[in-house]
C-alpha positions as CSV (number, residue, x, y, z in Angstrom):
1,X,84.1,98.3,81.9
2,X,86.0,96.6,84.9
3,X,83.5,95.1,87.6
4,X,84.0,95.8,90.8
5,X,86.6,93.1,91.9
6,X,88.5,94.5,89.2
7,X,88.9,98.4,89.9
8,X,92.2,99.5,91.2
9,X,94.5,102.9,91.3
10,X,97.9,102.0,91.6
11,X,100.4,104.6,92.8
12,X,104.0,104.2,92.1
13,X,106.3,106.8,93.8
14,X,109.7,107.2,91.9
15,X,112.3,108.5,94.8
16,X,114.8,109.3,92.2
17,X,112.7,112.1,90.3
18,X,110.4,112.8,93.4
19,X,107.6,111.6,90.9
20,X,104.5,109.5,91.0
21,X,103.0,107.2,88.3
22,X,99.2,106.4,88.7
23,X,97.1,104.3,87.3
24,X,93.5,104.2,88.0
25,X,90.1,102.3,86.3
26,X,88.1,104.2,89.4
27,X,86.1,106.9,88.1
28,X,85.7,108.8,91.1
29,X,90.0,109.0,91.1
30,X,89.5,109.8,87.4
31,X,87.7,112.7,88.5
32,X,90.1,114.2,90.8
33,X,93.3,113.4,89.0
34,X,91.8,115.1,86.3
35,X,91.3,118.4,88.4
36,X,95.1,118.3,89.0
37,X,96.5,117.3,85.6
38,X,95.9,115.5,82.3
39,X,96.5,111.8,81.6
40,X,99.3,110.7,79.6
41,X,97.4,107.8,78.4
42,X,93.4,106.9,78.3
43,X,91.5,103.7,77.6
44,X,88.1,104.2,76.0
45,X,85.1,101.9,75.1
46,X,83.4,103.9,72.8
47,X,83.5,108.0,73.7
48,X,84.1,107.0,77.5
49,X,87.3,106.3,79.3
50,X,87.6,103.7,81.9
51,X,90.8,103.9,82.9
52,X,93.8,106.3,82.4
53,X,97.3,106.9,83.7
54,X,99.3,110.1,85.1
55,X,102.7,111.5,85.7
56,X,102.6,113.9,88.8
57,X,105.1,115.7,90.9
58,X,106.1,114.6,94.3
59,X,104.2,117.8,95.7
60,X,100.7,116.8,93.9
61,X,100.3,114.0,96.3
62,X,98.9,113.9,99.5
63,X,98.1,111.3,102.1
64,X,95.8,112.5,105.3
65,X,94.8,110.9,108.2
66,X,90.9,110.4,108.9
67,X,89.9,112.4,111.6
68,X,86.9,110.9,113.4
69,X,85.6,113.1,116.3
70,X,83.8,111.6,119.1
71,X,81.5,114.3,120.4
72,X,79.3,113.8,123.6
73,X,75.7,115.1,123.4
74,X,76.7,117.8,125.2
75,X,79.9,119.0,123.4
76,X,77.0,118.5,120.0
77,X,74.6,121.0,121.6
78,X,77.5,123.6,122.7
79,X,78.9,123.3,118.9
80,X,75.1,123.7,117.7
81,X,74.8,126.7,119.8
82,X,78.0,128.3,118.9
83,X,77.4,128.2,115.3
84,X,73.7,129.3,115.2
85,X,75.4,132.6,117.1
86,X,78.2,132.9,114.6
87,X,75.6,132.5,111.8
88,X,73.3,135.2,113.3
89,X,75.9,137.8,114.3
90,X,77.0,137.1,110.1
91,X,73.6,137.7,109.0
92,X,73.2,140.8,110.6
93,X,76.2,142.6,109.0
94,X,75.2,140.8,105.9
95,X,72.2,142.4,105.6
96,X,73.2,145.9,107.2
């Protein structure tokens, strides 16, 4: 197991074959690589891995930007409202 201080994910982009390399001891990243492909390469203590490494197209990975909305109480309430109307009118042909 790595401690804290320790954990990294390391991502490599190769220009040439429009590929990246990563390596990560994050289990959370573990998780999601793993929903996109399979590691070429695991380390395991005992049955459980803490830390593998992937080869992935230049398509398979994305960077976003955070999107951090500043709503006053007023723009909240008239968002509240809409959606308790859009959830209604949905209920009602739901259940018709």
């Amino acid at each position: 197991m790595y401690s804290a201080e320790e954990k990294e994910t390391v991502c490599v982009y190769d220009y040439i074959d429009d590929s990246w390399d990563v390596y990560t001891c994050v289990q959370r990243h573990m998780t999601k690589l793993r929903k996109i492909a399979e590691p070429y390469w695991e380390e395991k203590v005992g049955n459980r891995v803490t830390a593998a490494k992937w080869k992935l197209k230049g398509n398979q990975v994305r960077f976003a930007v955070e999107i951090v909305s500043k709503m006053t109480p007023e723009q909240k309430e008239a968002s509240r409202s809409r959606m308790k109307q859009y959830h209604q009118k949905r209920n009602e042909i739901v259940t018709k």
